[in-house]
N, C-alpha and C positions, 0 to 999 in steps of 0.2 A: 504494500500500500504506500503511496507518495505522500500522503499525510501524517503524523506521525506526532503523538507528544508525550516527551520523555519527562517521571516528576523526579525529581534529584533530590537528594540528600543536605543537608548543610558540610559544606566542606567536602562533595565529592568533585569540586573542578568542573560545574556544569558549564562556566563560560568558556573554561579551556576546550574542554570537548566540542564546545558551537562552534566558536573559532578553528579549531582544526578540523572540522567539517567543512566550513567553509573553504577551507586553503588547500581543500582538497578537489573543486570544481576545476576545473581549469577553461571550462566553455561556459558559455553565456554569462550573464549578469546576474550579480550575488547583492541580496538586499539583509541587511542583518539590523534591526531595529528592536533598544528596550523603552520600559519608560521612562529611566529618569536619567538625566544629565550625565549625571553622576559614573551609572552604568556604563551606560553611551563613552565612556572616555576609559573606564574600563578597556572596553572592548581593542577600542583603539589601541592601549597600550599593550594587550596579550599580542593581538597581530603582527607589531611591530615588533614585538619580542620573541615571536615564535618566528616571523618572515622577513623582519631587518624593515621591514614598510609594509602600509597599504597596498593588495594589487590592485590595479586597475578595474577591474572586472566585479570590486566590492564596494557596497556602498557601506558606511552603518550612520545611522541617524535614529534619531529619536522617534517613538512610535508618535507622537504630536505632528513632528517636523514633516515625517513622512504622509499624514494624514491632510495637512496643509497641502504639501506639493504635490501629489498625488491625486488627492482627494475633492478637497476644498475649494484651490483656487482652480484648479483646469473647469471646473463643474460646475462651480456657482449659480453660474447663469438660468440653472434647469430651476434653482428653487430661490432665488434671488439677488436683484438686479445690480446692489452696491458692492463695491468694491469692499472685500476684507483687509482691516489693516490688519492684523495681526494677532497672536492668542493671551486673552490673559487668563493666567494660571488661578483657579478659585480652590480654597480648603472647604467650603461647604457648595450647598445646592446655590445654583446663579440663579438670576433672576428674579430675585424678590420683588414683588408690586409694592408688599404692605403687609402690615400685621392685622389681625382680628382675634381682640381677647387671647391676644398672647402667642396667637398662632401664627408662620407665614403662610401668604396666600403667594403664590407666584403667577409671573405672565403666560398667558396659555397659549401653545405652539399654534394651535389652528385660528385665534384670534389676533395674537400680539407675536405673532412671527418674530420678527425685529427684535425687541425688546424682548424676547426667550433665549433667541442664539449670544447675541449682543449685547455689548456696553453700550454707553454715551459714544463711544470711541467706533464705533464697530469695531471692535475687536472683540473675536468669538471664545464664546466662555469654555476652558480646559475640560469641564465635563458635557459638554453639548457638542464636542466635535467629532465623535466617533457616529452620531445621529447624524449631525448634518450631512455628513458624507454619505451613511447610508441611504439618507434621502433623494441626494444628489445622484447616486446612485440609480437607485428607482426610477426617477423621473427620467434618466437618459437610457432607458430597458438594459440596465448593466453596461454601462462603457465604461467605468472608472476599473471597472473589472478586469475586463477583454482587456485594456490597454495596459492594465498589470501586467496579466500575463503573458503579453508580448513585451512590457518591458526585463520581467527581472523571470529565468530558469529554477530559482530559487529566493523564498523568502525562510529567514530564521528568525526568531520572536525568544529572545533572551527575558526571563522575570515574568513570563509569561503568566504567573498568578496574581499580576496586579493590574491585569486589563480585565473587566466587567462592562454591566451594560451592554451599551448598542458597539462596545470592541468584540465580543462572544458572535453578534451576528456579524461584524464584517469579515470576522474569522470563518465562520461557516462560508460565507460569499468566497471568500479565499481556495476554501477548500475544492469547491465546487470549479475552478480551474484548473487548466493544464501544469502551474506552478508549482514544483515541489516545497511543503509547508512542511517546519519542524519548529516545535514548539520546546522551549525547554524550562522548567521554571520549579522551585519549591513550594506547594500551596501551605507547608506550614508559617514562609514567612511575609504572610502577608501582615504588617504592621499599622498600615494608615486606608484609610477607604478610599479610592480614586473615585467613583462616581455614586450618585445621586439620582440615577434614574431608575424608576418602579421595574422595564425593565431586565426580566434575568436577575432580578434581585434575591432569587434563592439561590443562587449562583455566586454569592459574596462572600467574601472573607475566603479564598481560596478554593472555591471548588470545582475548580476547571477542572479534574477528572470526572466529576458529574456529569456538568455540561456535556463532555464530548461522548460521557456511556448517554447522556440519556437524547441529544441532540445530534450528535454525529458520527453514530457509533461504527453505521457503514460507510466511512468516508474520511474516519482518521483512526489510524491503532494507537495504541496504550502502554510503552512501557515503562513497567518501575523497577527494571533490574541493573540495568548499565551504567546507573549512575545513584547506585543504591548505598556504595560504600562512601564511608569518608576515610579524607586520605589528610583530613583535620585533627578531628576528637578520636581521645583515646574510647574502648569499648564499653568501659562506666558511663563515661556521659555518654553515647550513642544508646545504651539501654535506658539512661534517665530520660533524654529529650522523647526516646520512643515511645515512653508512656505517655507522654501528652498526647500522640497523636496515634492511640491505637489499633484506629481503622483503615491506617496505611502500614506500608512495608518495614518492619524493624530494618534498623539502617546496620551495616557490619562494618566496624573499625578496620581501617587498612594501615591507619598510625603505626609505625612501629619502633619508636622511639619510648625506652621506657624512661626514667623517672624515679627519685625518693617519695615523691609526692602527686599520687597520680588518681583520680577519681572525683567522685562528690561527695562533701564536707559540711558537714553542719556544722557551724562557728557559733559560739553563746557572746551578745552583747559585749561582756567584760574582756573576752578574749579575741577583740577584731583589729587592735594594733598589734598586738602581739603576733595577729596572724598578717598582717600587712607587713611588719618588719621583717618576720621570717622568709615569705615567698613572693612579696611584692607584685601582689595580683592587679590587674586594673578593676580600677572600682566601676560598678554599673549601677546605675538608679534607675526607675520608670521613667521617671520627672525632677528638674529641678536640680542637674547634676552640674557640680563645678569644675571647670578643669583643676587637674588632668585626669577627673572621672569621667564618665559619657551615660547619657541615659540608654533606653535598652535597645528603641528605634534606631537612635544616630551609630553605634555598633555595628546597623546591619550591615554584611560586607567584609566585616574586618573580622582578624583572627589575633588572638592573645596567646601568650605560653597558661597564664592562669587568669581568672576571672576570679572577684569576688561581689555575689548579689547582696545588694540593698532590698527586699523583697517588699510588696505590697502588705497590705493587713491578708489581703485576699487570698495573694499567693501562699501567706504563710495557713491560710485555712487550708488549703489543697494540700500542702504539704501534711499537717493534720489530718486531715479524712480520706485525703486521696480523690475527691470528686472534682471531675472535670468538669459539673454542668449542675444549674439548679433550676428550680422549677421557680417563675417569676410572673405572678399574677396568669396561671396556670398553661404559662409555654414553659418549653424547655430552651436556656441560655448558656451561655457559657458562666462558669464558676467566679474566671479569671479570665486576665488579656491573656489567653494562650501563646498567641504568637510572638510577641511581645517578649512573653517569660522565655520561649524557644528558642530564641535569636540571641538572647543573653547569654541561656545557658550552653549553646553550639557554638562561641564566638572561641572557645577554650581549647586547646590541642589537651593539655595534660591534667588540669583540675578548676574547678569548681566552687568554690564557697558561699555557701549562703547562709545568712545567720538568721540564727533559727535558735528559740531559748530551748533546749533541751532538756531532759533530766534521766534518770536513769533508764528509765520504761520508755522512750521514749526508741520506737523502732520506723523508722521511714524508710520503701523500699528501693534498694541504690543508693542509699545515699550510708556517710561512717561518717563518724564523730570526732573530731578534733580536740583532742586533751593533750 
């Protein structure tokens, strides 16, 4: 099948392995696109480290950048007249009209056009541009399409679990071409919500293996073995992070560097310089972190020889009961920021610390105690 999305591990090298996919075509035109900047420069840098430079034949950009050039501005015309100036980037739902009794009400696509996609600026809102295109789309009977895939023999979709919404359908639109699609991505580290649209909305917070069992099942495969190890974290923390997420694949430690001090640790209050003096772990908070600590988001990416967590009230309840999920005016939620705590606790090659008041009796599974 030419479709294909692989979920990864934390620390098993998913972008090294995109990239050397890529550097492996040698024909036609290679499109490699994640979401955030950040990534995107990433990318760049493994290429150039794996191939001395950029080839020609590759593009990588940002899945925005590429939605704009592609998408957006060839297209416009099909669903509106104005010139786009450009994208502003939003952390919540755009377009607010107004409040009512404490609620927003927003502009409505099929009445206030303009003022949905749009600023003051026209410049099109960060969560409204995977729609517009799809729109754009539509209205020209698929050409933003067809002209993909005579542009580019291949696309790759790095972080791929932080695209939702109306990104899910122009994926499927994707797939539905000649274009070989590989998607590559962690859905346990999804940290921040990218979109606000209803939607595909059961579809969030990482559940792009869902989406493609239950959306695109004949038209892209599934796998979670190739990139199942980490070649990060030692096999403690690969069985801790794997109980958070225990309806995907336990991850196998391929680290093989041992250590005096190797696992997960529960630290008591009185004993956390003592334990910073000894092993000089980076500190991680949720919120609110000072250099040269980092909270658990801004982490993501990076790797430490040791980590010590600053835990929530929350997280220290799960660590207590072990429950991933509660029952919350009679849905079922999550306990804690799962992802959040994941990306902390995966940042670590060799150990772990989390402080946590212990006592004798006090038994948590994977994790040992610090005396």
């Amino acid at each position: 099948m030419k479709n294909k999305l692989i979920i990864a591990a934390a620390g098993a090298g998913k972008t090294t392995f995109l990239v050397n996919e890529a550097l492996k075509q040698k024909n036609g035109r290679i499109l490699i696109t994640t979401y955030t900047r950040a990534n995107e420069a990433e990318i760049r840098r493994k290429i150039s480290k794996i191939n001395k430079c950029i080839p020609e034949n590759i593009t990588v950009q940002t899945w925005f950048s590429f939605l704009l050039q592609h998408g957006a501005r060839p297209y416009q015309g099909c669903v509106f007249e104005k010139t786009i100036r450009g994208l502003i980037l939003v952390n919540s739902q755009s377009g607010q009209k107004y409040s009512y009794k404490g609620k927003p009400v927003y502009f409505s696509e099929s009445k206030e056009f303009e003022k949905h996609y749009f600023s003051t600026n026209l410049e099109i809102y960060s969560d409204k541009l995977s729609k517009f295109v799809f729109r754009c789309n539509d209205k020209s009977d698929g050409q933003i399409m067809d002209r993909l895939s005579r542009i580019y023999s291949h696309i790759y979709v790095d972080e791929v679990q932080d695209l939702a919404g109306y990104d899910l359908e122009l994926l499927k639109l994707l797939f539905e071409t000649k274009t070989d699609i590989l998607l590559v991505g962690d859905p346990r580290q999804v940290t921040y919500l990218t979109h606000h649209e209803p939607k595909h909305h059961k579809y969030q917070k990482g559940k792009i293996k869902d989406f493609v069992l239950e959306e695109c099942k004949d038209i892209c495969a599934i796998d979670e073995t190739i990139l199942n190890d980490s070649y990060r974290c030692c096999q403690a923390i690969c069985d801790f992070s794997s109980r958070l997420y225990p309806h995907l694949t336990r991850c196998v430690s391929r680290q093989t560097e041992k250590t005096i001090h190797d696992g997960v640790f529960l630290i008591k209050p009185q004993d956390v310089n003592l334990y910073l003096e000894r092993y000089g772990p980076i500190e991680l908070y949720y919120k609110l972190a000072r250099y040269p600590a980092l909270n658990f988001g801004e982490s993501k990416g990076l790797e430490f020889k040791r980590v010590l967590i600053h835990p929530t009230e929350k997280i220290n309840q799960y660590l207590t009961d072990c429950k991933l999920t509660k029952i919350v005016k009679g849905k079922e939620t999550e306990a804690f920021d799962i992802a959040k705590f994941y990306v902390a606790v995966t940042r670590a090659c060799h150990s772990v610390g989390i402080i946590y008041d212990y006592d004798n009796d006090t038994n948590i599974p994977g994790t040992l105690k610090f005396q």
